[in-house]
C-alpha positions as CSV (number, residue, x, y, z in Angstrom):
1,X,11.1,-15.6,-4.0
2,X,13.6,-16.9,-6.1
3,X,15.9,-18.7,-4.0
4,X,16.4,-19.1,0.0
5,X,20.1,-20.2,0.9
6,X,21.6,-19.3,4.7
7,X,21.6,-15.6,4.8
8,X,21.2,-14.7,1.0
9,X,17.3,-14.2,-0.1
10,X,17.1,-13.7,-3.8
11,X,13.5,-12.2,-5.3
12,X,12.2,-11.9,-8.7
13,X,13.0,-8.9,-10.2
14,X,9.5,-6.4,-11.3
15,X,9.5,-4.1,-14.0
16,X,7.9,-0.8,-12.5
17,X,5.9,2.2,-14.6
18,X,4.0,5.3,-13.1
19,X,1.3,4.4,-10.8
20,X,-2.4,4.6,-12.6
21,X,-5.9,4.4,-11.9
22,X,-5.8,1.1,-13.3
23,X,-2.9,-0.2,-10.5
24,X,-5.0,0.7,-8.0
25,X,-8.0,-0.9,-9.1
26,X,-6.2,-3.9,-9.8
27,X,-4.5,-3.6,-6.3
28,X,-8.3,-3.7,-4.6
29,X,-8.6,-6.6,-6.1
30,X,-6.1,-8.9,-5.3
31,X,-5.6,-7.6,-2.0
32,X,-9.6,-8.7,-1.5
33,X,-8.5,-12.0,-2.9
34,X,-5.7,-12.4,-0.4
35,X,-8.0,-11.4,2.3
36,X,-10.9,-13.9,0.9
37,X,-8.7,-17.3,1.5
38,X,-9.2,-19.4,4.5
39,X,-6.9,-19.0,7.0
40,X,-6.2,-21.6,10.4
41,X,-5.0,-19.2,12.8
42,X,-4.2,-15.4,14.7
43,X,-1.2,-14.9,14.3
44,X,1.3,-16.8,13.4
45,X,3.6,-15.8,10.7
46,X,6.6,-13.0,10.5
47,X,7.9,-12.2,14.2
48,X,9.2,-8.8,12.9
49,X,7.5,-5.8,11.1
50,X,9.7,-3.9,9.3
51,X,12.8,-3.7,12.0
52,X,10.6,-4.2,15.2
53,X,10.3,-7.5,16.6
54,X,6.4,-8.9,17.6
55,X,5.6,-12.1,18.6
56,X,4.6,-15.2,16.4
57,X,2.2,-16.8,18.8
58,X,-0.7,-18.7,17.5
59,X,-3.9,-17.2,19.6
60,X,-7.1,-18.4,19.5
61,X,-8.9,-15.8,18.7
62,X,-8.6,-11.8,17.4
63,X,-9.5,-10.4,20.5
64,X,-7.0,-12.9,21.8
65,X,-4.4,-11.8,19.4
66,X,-4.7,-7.9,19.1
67,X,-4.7,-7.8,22.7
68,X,-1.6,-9.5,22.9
69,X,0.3,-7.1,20.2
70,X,-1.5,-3.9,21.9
71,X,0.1,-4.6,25.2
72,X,3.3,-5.7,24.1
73,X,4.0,-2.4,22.0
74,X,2.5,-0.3,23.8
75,X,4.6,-1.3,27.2
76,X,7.7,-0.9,24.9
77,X,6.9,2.8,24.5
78,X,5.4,3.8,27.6
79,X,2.0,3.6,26.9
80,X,1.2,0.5,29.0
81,X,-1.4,2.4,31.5
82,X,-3.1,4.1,28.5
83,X,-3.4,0.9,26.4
84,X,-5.4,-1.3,29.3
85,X,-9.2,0.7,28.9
86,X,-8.8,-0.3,25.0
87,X,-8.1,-4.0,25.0
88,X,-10.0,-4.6,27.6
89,X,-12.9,-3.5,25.0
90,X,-11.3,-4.9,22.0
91,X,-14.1,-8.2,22.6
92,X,-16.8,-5.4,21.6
93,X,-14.9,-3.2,19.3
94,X,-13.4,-6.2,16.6
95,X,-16.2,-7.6,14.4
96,X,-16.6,-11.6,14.7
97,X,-14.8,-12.5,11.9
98,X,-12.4,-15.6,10.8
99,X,-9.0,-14.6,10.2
100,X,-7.5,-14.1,7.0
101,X,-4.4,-13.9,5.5
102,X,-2.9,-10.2,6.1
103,X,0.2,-8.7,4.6
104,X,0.6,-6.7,7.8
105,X,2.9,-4.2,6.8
106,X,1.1,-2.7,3.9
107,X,1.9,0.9,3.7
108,X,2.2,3.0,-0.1
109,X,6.1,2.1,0.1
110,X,5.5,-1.7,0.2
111,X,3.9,-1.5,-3.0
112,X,5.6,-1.7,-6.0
113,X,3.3,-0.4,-9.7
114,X,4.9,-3.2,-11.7
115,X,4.2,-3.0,-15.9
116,X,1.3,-3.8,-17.2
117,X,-1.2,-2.2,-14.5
118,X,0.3,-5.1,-11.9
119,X,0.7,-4.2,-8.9
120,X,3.4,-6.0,-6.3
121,X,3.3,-6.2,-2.5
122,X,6.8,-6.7,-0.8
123,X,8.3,-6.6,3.0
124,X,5.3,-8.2,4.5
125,X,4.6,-8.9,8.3
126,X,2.0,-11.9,7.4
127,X,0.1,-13.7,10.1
128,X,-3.5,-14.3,10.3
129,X,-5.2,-11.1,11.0
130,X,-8.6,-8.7,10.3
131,X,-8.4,-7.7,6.4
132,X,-9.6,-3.7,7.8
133,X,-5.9,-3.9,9.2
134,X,-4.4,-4.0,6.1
135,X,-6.9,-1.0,4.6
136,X,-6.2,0.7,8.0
137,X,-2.9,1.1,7.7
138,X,-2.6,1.8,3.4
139,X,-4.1,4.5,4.8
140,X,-1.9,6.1,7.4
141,X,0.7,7.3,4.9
142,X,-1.4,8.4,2.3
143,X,-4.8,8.5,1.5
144,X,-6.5,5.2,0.0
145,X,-8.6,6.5,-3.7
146,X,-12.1,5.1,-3.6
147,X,-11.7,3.5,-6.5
148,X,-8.9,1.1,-5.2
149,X,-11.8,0.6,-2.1
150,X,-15.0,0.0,-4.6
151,X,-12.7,-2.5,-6.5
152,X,-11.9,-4.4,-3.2
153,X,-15.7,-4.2,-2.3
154,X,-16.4,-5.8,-5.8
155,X,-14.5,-9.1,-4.8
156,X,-15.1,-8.7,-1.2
157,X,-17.5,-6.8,0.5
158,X,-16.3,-4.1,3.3
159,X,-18.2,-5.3,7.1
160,X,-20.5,-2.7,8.5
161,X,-19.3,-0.1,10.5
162,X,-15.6,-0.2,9.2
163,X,-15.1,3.1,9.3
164,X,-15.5,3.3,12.5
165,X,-12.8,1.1,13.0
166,X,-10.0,2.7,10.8
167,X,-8.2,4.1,13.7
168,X,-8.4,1.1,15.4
169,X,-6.7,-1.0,13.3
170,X,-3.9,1.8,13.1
171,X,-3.4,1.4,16.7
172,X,-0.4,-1.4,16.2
173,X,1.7,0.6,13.2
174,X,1.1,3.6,15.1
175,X,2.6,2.3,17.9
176,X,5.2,0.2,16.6
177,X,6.2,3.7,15.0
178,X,6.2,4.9,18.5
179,X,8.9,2.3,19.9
180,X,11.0,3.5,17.1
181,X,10.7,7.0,16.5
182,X,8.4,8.4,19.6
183,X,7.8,11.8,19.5
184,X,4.4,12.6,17.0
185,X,3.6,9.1,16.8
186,X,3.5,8.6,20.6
187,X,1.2,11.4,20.6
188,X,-1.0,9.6,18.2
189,X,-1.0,6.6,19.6
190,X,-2.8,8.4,22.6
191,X,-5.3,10.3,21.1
192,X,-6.4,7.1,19.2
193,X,-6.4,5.2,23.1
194,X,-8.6,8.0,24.2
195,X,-11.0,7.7,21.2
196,X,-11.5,3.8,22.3
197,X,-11.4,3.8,25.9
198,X,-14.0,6.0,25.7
199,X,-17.7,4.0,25.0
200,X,-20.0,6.0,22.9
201,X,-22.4,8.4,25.0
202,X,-25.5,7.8,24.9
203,X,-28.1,9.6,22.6
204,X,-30.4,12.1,24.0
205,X,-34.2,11.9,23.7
206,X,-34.6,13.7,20.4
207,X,-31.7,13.7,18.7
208,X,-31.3,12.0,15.2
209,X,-30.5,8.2,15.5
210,X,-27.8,6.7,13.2
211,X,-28.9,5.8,10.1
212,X,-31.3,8.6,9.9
213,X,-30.4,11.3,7.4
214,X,-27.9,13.8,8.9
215,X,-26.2,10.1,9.3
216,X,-24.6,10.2,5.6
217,X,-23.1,13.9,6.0
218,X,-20.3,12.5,9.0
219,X,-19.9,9.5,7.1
220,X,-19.3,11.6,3.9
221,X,-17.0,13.8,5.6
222,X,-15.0,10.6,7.1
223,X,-14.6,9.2,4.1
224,X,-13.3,12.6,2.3
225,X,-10.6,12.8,4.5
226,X,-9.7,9.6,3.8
227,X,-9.5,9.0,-0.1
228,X,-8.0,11.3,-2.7
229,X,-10.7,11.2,-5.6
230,X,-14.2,11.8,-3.3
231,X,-16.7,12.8,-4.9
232,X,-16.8,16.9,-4.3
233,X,-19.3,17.9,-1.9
234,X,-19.3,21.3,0.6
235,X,-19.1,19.1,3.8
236,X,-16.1,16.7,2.5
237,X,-13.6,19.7,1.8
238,X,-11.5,21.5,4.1
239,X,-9.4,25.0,4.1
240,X,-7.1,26.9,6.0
241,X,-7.8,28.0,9.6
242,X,-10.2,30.8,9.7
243,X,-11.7,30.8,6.3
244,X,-14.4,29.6,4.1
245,X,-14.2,25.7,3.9
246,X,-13.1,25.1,-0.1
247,X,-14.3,22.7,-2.2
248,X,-12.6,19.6,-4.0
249,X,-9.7,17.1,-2.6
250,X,-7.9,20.2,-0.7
251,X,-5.3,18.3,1.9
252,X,-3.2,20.0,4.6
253,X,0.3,19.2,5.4
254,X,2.2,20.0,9.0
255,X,5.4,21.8,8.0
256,X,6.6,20.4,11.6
257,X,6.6,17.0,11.3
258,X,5.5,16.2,7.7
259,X,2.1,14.6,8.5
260,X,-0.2,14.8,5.2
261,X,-3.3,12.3,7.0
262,X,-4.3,13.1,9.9
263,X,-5.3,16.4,11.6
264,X,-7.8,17.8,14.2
265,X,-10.1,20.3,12.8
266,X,-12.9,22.1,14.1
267,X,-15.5,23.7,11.9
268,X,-18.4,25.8,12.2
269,X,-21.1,24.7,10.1
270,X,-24.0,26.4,9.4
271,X,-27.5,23.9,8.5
272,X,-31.3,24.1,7.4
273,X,-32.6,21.0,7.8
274,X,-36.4,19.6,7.5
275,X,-36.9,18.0,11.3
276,X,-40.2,15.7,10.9
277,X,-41.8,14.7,14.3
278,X,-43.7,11.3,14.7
279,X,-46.9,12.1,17.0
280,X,-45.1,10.2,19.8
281,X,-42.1,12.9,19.5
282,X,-39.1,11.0,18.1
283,X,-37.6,13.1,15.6
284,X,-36.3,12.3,12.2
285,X,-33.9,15.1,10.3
286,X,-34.3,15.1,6.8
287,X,-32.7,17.3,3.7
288,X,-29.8,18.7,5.3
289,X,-28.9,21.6,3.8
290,X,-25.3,22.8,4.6
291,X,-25.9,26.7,4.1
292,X,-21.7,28.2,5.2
293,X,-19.2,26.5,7.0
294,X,-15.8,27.5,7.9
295,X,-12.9,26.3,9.1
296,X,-11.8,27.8,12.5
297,X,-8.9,25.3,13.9
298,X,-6.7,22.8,12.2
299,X,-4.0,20.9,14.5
300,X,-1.5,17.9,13.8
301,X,-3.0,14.8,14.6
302,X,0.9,13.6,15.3
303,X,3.0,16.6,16.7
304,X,0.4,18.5,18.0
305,X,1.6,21.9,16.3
306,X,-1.3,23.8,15.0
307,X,0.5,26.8,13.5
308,X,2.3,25.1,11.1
309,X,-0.6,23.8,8.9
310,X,0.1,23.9,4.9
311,X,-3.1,24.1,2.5
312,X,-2.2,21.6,-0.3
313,X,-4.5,22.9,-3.2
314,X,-6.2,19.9,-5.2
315,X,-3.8,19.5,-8.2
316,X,-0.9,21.4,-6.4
317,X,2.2,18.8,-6.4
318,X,3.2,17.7,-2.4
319,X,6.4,19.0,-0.8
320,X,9.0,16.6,-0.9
């Protein structure tokens, strides 16, 4: 910022160029350097995001804090019942972190490709927050390459089990979304309170245990949906309702609503797998093999519509 007078805010003025592997490297970085400084305090900070207005408090803690925002959006769109079963689980659900400095707001249009590979964040929300919620929601508009994430990870590591907690973190935007547009992102909003309300069922006796090898494949398949330059594998690609599941960084997009991130798709996979038994019968799955798969339903994860599902080919240029 250049110069704060009354109601006039004058900022410096950045230089942009096409965005390049090397910006989004570079943006990794810094963003993991933002999130490595010390921070006092939840919260805090901006008391709008974008043109919705949250609340400042200092909390003293992030349970403490998310809580807070959770209910307060959520009763603003309707969504109060819903939202209770998730915070009152958000003790067990957020790691035990400190809280860092978060920009808050950070989706692809808050980011400017500035000359000279720089990359500049603008319009923040910044209070003291998780650094996943600023991954989280670079993500909800667009996916996030894995080269911008292995750069971050460089500088500062990503916790266990974050990708698990990508939706989570989503919650808030999605929801402050919601109060403002409703529709799709209401819609959203509940499918991710359903996911989290719900605790994870217990395994059966037999069944592979996370970590064990059929483990990687979901993770891999997570992950593809949620970066653009994956490496290809069969069980990270995805196709067109009814057919065979392509290969590559094939996206969909709903013609409905425009959503290009997130859809519900079910798929029939076909495995051989090597299932080793210890002598006292746990089993262990090993070299998965996935033999066909196909694609039989895809759904919007926002408007619900599931017969107007674009295939974007990988290479193809996106609808405007």
């Amino acid at each position: 910022m250049v110069l704060i007078e009354g109601g006039l805010l004058v900022t410096e003025w950045v230089d942009q160029e096409p965005r390049s592997p090397g910006h989004e490297e570079e943006l990794g970085r810094r963003l993991a350097s933002l999130h490595r400084a010390p921070w006092p305090e939840w919260g805090g900070g901006s008391s709008w995001v974008g043109a919705c207005p949250v609340s400042p408090a200092v909390l003293p803690d992030g349970a403490s804090f998310y809580r807070s925002r959770l209910l307060d959006l959520a009763a603003r769109c309707g969504l109060a019942g819903s939202v209770s079963e998730v915070v009152d689980r958000l003790d067990r659900l957020l790691p035990s972190t400190a809280p860092a400095l978060v920009h808050g707001d950070l989706w692809w249009g808050n980011v400017l490709w500035g000359a000279g590979g720089r990359p500049w964040l603008i319009d923040p929300s910044v209070h003291g927050g998780h650094p996943e919620e600023d991954l989280s929601m670079l993500g909800l508009f667009g996916p996030v390459p894995d080269r911008l994430l292995r750069a971050y990870g460089e500088v500062r590591p990503l916790e266990a089990g974050w990708e698990e907690r990508v939706d989570l973190f989503r919650l808030a935007p999605v929801l402050v979304h919601a109060v403002h547009f409703g529709g799709g992102y209401r819609g959203q909003a509940e499918s991710i309170l359903r996911r989290y309300a719900r605790p994870p069922a217990r395994r059966p006796r037999g069944a592979p245990a996370e970590g064990q090898a059929i483990e990687p494949i979901l993770r891999a398949e997570y992950r593809g949906a949620m970066t653009a330059d994956s490496p290809s594998a069969p069980v990270e690609a995805s196709g067109a309702a009814g057919t065979e599941v392509p290969s590559g960084s094939t996206r969909y997009r709903c013609a409905a609503c425009g959503n290009l991130t997130r859809f519900d798709v079910v798929t029939t996979r076909r495995t051989r797998a090597f299932h080793h038994y210890s002598v006292g019968g746990e089993l262990t799955v090993e070299e998965v093999e996935v033999l066909d798969q196909k694609v039989e339903e895809v759904s919007c994860r926002w408007c619900g519509n599931g017969k107007a599902i674009e295939v974007i080919e990988d290479g193809a240029p996106e609808p405007a």
